[in-house]
BALOBA-727398 format. One record per atom (N, C-alpha, C, O): residue number from 1; atom name; x, y, z. Coordinates in steps of 0.02 Angstrom, whole numbers, always signed. Layout:
<rs>
+------+------+--------+--------+--------+
! resi ! name !      u !      v !      w !
+------+------+--------+--------+--------+
!  NUM !   CA !      X !      Y !      Z !
...
+------+------+--------+--------+--------+
</rs>
This chain:
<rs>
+------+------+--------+--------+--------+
! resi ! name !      u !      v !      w !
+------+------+--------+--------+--------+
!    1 !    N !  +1281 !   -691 !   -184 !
!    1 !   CA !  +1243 !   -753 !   -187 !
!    1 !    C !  +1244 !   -789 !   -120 !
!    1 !    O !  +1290 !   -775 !    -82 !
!    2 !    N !  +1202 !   -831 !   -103 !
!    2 !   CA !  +1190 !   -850 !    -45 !
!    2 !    C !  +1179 !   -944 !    -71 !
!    2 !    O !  +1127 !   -967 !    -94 !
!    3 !    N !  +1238 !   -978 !    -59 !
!    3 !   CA !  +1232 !  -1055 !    -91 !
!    3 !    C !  +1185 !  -1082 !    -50 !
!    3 !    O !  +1172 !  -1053 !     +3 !
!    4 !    N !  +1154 !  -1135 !    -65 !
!    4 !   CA !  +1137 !  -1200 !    -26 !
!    4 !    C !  +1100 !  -1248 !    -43 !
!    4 !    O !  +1070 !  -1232 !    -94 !
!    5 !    N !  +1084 !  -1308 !    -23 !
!    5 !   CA !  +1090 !  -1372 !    -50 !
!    5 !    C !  +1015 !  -1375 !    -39 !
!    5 !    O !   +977 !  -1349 !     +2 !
!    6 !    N !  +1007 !  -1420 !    -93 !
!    6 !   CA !   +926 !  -1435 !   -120 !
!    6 !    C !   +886 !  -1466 !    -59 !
!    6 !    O !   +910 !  -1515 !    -30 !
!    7 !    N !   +831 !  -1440 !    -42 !
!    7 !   CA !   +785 !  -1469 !    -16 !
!    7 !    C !   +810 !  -1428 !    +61 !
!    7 !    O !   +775 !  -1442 !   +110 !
!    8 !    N !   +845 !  -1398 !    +68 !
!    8 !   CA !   +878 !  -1364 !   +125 !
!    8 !    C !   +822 !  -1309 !   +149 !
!    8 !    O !   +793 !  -1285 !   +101 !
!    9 !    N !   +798 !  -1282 !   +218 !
!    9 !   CA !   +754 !  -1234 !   +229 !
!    9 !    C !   +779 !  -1172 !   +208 !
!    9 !    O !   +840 !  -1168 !   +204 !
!   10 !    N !   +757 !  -1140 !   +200 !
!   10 !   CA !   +765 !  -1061 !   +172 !
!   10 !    C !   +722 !  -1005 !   +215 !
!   10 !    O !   +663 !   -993 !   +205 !
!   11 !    N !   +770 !   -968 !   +271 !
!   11 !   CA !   +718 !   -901 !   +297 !
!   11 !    C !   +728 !   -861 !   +274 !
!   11 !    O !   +787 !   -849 !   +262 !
!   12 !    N !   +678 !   -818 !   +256 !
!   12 !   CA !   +700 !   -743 !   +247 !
!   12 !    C !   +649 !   -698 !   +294 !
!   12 !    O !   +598 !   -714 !   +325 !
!   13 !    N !   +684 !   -638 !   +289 !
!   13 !   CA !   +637 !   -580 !   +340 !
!   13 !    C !   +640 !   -534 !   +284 !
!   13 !    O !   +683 !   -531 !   +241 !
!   14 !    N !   +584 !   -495 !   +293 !
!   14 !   CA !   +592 !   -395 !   +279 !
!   14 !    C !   +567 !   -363 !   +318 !
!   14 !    O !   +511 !   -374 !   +342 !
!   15 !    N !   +610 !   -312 !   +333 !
!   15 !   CA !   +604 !   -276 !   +371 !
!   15 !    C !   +587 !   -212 !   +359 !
!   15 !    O !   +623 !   -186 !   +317 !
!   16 !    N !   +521 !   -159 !   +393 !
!   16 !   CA !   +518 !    -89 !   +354 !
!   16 !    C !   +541 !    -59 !   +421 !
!   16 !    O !   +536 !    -79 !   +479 !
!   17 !    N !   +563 !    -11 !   +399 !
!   17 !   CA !   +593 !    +43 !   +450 !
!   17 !    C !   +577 !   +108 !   +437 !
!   17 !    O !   +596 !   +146 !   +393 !
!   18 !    N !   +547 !   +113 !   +471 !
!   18 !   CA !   +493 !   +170 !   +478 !
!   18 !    C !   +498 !   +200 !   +548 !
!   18 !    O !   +514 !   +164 !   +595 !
!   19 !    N !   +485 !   +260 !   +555 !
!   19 !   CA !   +453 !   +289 !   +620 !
!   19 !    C !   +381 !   +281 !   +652 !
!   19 !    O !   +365 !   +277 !   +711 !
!   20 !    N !   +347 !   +279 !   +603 !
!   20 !   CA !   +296 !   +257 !   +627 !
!   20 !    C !   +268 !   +182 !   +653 !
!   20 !    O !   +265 !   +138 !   +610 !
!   21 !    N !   +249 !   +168 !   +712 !
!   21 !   CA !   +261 !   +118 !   +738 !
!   21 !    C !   +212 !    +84 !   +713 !
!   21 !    O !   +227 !    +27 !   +696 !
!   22 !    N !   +140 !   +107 !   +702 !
!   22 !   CA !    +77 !    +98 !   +658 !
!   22 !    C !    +66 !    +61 !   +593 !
!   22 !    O !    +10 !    +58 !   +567 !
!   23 !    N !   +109 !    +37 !   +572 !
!   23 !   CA !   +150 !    +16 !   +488 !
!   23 !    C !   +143 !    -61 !   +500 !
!   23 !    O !   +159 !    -73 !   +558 !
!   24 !    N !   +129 !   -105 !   +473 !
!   24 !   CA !   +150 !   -173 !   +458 !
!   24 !    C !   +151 !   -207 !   +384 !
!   24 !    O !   +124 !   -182 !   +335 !
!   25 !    N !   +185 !   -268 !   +387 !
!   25 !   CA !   +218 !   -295 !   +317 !
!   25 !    C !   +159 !   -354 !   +300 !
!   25 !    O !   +133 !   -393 !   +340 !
!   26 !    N !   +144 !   -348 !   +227 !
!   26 !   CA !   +103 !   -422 !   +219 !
!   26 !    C !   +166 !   -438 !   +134 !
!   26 !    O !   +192 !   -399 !    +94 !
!   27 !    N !   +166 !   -531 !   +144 !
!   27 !   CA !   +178 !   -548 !    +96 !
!   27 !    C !   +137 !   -565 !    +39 !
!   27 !    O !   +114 !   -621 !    +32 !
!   28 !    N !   +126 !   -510 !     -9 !
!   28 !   CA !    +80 !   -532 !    -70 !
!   28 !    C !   +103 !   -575 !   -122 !
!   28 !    O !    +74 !   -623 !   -147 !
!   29 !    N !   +168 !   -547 !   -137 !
!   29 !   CA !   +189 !   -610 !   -214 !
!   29 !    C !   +248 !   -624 !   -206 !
!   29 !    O !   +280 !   -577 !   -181 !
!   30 !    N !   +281 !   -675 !   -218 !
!   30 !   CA !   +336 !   -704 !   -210 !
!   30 !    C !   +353 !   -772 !   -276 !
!   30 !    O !   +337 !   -831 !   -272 !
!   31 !    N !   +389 !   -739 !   -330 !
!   31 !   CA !   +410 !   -767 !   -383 !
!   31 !    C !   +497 !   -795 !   -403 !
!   31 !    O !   +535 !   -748 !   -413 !
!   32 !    N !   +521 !   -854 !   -407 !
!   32 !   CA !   +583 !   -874 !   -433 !
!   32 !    C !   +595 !   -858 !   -500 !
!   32 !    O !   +548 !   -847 !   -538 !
!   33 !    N !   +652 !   -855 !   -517 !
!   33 !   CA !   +661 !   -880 !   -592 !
!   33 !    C !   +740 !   -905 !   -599 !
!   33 !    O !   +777 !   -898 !   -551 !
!   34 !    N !   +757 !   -926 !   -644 !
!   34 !   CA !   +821 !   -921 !   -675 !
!   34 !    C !   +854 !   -878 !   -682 !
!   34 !    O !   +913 !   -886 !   -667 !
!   35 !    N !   +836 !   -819 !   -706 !
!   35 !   CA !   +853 !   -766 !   -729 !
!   35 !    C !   +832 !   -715 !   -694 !
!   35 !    O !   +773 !   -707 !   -680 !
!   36 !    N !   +887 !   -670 !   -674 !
!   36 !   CA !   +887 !   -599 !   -635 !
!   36 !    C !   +856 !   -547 !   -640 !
!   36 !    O !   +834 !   -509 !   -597 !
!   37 !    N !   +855 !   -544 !   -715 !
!   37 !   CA !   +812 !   -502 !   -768 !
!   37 !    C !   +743 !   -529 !   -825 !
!   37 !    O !   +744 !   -515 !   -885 !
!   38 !    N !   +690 !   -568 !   -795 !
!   38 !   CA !   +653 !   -593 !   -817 !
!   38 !    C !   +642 !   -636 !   -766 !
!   38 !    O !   +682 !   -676 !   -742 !
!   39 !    N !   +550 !   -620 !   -741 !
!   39 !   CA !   +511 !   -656 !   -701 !
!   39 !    C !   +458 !   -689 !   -730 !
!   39 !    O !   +421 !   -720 !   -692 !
!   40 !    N !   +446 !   -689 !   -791 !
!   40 !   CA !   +386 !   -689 !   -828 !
!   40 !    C !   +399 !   -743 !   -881 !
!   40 !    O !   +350 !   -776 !   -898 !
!   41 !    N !   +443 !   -753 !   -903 !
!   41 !   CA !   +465 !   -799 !   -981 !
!   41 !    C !   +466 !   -885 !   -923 !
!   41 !    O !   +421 !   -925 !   -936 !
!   42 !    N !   +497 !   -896 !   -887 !
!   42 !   CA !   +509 !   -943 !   -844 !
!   42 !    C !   +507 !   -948 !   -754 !
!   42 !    O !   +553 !   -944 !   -713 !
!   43 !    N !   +473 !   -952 !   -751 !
!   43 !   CA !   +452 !   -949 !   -660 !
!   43 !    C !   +441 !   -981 !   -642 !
!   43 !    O !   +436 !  -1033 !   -674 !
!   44 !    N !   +425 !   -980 !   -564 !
!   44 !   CA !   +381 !  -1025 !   -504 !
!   44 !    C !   +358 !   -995 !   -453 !
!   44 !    O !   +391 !   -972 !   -406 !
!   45 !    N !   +296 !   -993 !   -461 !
!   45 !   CA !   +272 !   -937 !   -398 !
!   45 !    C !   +273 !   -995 !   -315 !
!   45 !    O !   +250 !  -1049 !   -296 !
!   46 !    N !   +304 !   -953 !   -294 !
!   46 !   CA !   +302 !   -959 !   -210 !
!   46 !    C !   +231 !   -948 !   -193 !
!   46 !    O !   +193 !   -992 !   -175 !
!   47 !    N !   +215 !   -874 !   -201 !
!   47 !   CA !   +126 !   -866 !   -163 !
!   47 !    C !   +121 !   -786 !   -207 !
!   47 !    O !   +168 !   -749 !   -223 !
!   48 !    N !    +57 !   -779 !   -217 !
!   48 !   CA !    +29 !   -744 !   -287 !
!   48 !    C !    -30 !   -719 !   -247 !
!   48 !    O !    -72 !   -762 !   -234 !
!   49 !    N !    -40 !   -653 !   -222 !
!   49 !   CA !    -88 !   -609 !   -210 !
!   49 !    C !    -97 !   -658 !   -135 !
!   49 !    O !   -145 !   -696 !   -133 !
!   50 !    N !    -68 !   -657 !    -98 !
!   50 !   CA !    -76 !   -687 !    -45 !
!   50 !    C !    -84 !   -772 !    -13 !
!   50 !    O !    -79 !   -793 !    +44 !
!   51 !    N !   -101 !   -811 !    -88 !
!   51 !   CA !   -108 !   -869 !   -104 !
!   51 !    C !    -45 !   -914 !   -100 !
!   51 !    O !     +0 !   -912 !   -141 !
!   52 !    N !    -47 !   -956 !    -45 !
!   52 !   CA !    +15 !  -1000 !    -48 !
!   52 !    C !     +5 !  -1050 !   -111 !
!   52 !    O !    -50 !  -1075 !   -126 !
!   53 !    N !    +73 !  -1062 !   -148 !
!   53 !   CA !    +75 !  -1108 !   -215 !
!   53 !    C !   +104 !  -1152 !   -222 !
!   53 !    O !    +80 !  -1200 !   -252 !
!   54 !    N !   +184 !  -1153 !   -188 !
!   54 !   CA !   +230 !  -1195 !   -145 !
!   54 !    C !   +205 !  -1234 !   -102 !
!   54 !    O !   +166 !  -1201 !    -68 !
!   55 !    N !   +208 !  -1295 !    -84 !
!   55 !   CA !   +177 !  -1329 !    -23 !
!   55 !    C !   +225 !  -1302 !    +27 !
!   55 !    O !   +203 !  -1260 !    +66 !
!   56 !    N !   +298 !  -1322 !    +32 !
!   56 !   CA !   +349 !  -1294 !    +61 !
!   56 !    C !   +344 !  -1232 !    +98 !
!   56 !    O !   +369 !  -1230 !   +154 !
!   57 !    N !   +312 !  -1176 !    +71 !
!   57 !   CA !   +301 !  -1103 !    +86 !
!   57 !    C !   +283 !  -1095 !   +149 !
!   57 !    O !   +233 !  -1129 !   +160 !
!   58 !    N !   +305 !  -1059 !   +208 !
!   58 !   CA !   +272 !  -1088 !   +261 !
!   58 !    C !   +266 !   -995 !   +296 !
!   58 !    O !   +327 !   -988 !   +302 !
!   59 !    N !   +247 !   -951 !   +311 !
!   59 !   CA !   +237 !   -906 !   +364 !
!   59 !    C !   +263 !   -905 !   +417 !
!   59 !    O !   +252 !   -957 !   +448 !
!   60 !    N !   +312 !   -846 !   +458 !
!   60 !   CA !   +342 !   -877 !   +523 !
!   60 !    C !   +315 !   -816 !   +575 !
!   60 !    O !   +314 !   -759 !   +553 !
!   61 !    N !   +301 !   -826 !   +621 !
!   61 !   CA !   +281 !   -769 !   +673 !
!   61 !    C !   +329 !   -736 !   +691 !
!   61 !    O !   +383 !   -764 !   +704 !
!   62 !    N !   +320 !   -665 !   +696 !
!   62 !   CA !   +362 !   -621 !   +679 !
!   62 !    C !   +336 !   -568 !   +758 !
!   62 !    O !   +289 !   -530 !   +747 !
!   63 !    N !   +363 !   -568 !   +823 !
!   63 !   CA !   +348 !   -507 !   +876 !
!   63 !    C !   +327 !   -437 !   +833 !
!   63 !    O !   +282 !   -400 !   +851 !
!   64 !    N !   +362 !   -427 !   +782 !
!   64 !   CA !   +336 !   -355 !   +755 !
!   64 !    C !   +302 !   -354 !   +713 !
!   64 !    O !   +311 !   -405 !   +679 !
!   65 !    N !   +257 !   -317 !   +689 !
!   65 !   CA !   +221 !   -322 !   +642 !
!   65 !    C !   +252 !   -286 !   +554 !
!   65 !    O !   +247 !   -303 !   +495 !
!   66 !    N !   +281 !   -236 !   +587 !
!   66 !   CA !   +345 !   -209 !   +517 !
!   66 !    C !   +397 !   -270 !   +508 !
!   66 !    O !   +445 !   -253 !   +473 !
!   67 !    N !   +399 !   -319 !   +524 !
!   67 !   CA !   +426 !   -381 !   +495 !
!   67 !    C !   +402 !   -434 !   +489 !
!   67 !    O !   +373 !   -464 !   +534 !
!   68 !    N !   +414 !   -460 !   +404 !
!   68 !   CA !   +379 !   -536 !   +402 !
!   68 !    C !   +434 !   -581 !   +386 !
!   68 !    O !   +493 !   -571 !   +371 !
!   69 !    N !   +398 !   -633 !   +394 !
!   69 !   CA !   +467 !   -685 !   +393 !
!   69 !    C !   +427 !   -772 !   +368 !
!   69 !    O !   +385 !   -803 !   +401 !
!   70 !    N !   +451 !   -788 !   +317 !
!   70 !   CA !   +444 !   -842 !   +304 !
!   70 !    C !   +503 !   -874 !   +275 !
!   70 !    O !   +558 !   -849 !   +263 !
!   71 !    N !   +475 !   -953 !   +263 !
!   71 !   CA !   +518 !  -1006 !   +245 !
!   71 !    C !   +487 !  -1044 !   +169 !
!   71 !    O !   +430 !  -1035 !   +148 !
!   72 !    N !   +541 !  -1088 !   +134 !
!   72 !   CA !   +523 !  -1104 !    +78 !
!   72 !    C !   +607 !  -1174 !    +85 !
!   72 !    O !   +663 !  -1167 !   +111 !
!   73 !    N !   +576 !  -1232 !    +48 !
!   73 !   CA !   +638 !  -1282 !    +41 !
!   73 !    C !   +676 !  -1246 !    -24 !
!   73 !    O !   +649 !  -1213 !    -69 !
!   74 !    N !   +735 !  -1260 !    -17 !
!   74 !   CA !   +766 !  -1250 !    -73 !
!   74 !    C !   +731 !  -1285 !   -141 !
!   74 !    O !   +683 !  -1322 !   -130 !
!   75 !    N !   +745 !  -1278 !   -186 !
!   75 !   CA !   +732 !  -1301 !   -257 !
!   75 !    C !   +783 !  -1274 !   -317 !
!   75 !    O !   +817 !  -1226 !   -298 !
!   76 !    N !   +792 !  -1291 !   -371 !
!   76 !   CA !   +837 !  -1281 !   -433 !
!   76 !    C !   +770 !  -1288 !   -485 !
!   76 !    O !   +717 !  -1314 !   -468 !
!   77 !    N !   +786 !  -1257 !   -557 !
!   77 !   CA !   +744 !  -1260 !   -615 !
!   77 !    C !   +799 !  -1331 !   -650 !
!   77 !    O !   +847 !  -1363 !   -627 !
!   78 !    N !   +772 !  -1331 !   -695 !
!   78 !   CA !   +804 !  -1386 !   -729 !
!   78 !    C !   +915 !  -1391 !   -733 !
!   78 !    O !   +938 !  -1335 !   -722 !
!   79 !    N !   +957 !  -1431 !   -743 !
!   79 !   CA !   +995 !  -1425 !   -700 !
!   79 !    C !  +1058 !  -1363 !   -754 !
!   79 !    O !  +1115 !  -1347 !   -738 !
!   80 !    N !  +1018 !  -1342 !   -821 !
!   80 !   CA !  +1042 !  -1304 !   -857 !
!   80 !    C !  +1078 !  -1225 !   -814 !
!   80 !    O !  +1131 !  -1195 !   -820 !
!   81 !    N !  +1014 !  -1215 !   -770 !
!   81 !   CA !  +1006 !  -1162 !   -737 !
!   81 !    C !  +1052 !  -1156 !   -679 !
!   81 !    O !  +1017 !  -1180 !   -634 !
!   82 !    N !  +1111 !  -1138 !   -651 !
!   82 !   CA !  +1136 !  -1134 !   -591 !
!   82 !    C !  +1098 !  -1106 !   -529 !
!   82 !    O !  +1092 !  -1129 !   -472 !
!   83 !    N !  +1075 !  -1048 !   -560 !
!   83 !   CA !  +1034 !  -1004 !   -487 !
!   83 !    C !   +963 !  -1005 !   -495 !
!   83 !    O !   +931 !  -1018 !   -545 !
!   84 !    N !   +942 !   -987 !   -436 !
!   84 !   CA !   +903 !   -959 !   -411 !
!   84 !    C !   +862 !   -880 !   -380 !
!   84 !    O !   +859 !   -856 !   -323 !
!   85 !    N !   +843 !   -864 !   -424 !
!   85 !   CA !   +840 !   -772 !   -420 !
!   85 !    C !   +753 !   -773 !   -368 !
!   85 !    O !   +712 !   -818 !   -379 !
!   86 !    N !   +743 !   -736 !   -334 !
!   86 !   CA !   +700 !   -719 !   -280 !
!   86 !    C !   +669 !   -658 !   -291 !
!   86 !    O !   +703 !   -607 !   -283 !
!   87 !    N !   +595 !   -653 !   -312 !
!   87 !   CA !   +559 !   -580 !   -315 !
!   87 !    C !   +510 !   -570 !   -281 !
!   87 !    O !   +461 !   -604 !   -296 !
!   88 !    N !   +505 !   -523 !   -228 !
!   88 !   CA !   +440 !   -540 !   -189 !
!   88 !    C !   +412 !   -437 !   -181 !
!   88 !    O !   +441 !   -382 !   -177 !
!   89 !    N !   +349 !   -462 !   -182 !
!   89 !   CA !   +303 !   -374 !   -156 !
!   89 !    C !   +277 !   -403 !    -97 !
!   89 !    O !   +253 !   -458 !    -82 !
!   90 !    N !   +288 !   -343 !    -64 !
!   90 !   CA !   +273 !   -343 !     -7 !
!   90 !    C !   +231 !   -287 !    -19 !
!   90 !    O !   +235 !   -263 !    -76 !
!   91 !    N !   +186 !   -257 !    +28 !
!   91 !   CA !   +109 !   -220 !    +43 !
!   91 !    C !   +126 !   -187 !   +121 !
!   91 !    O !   +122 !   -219 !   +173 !
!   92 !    N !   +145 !   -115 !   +117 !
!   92 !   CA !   +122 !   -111 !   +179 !
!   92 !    C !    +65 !    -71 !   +186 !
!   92 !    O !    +37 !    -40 !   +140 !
!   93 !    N !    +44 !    -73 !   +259 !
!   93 !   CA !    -38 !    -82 !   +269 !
!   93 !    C !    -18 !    -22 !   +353 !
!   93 !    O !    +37 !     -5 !   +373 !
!   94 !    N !    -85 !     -6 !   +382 !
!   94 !   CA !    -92 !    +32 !   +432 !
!   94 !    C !   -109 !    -23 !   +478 !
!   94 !    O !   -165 !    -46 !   +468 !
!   95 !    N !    -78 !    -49 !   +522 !
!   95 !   CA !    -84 !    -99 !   +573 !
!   95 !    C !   -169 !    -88 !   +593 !
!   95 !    O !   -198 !    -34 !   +591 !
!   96 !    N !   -191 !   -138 !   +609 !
!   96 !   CA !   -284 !   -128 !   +624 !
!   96 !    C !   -331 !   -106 !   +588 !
!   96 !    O !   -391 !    -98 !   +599 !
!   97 !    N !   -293 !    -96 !   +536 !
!   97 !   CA !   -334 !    -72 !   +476 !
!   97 !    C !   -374 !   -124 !   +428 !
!   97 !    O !   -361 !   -126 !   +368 !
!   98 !    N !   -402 !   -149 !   +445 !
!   98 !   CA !   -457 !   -211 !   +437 !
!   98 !    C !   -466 !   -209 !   +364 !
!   98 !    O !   -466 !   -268 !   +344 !
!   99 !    N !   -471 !   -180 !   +330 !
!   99 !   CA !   -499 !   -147 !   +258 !
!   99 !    C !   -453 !   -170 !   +214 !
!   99 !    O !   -468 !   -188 !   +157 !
!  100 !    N !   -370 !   -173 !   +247 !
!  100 !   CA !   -309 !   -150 !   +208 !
!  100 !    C !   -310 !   -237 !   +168 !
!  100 !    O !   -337 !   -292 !   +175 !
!  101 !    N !   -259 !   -200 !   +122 !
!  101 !   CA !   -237 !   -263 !    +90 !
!  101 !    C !   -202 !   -324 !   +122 !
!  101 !    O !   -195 !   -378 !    +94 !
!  102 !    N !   -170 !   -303 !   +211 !
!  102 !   CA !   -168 !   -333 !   +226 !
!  102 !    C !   -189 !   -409 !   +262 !
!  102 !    O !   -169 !   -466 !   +275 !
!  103 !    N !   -258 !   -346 !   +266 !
!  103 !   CA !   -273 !   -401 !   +316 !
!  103 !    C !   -327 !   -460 !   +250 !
!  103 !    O !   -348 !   -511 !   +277 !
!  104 !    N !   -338 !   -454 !   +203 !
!  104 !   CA !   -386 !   -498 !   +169 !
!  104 !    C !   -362 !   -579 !   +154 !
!  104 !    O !   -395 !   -629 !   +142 !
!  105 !    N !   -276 !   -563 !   +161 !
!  105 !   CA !   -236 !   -637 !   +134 !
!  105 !    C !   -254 !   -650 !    +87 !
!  105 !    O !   -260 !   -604 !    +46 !
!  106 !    N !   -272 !   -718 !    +69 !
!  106 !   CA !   -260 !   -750 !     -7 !
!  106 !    C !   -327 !   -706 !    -41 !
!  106 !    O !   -380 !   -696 !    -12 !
!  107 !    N !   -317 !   -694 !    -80 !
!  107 !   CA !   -366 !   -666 !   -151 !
!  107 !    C !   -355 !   -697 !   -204 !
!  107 !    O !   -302 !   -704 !   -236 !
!  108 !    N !   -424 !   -721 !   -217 !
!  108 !   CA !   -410 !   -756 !   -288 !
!  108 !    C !   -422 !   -709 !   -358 !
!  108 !    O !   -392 !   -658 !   -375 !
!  109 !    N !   -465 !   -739 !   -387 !
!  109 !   CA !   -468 !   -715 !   -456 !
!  109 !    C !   -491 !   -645 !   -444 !
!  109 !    O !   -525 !   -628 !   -395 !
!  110 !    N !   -468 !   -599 !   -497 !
!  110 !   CA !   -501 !   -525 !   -512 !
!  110 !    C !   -590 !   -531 !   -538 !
!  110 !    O !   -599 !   -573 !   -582 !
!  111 !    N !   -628 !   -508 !   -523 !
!  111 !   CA !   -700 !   -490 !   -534 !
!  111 !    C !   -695 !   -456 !   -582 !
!  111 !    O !   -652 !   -412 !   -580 !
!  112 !    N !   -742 !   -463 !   -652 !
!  112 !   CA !   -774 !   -421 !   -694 !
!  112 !    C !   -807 !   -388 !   -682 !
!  112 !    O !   -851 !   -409 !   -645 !
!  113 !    N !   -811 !   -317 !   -703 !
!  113 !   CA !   -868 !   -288 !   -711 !
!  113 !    C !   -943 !   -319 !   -756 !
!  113 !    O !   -928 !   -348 !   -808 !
!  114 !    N !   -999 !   -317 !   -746 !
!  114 !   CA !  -1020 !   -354 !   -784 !
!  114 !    C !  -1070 !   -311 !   -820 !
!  114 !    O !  -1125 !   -336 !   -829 !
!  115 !    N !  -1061 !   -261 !   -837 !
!  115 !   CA !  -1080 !   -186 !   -853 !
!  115 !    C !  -1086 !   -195 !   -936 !
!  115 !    O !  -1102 !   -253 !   -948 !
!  116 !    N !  -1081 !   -165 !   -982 !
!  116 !   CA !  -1077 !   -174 !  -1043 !
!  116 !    C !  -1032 !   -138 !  -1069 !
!  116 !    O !  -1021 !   -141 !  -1129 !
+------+------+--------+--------+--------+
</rs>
């Protein structure tokens, strides 16, 4: 566990390690909960398909592109809850690859087919 006090900044990095130098990281979803084992019954999304949700949430520039790095204030769920559990997907993508999931950022809603 990693303690710290409410409203406190929070960095994190990931890092891919790879040989291939060609590789970079995008942050797509990033979800809290209470619980270690359950993201879905009680949550708070950080940022959801690329969409920041957190005001707090902030992006940090990163020299490499196989590492991303952002920030978020601390927060607690109601004061029943002691922790704070952290779930995030990350996307990797072919650096310059325009197309990739990386590079589109926030995506909103899914499209219907409108077919019959």
């Amino acid at each position: 566990p990693y303690y710290v006090d409410m409203n406190q900044n929070l960095f994190l990095q990931a890092s891919l390690h790879s040989s291939d130098q060609n590789l970079m990281l995008f942050v797509d979803t990033c979800v809290a909960s209470p619980d270690r084992s359950d993201f879905r019954t009680l949550n708070y999304e950080l940022i959801t398909r690329g969409c920041v949700k957190d005001p707090t949430y902030s992006p940090h520039y990163s020299p490499r592109s196989s590492v991303a790095r952002f920030a978020f204030k601390a927060f607690s769920f109601v004061k029943q809850y002691p922790s704070v559990y952290l779930q995030c997907e990350l996307v990797v993508c072919r650096y310059n690859d325009y197309s990739s999931r990386c590079y589109q950022g926030c995506v909103g809603r899914f499209k219907r087919n409108s077919g019959s």
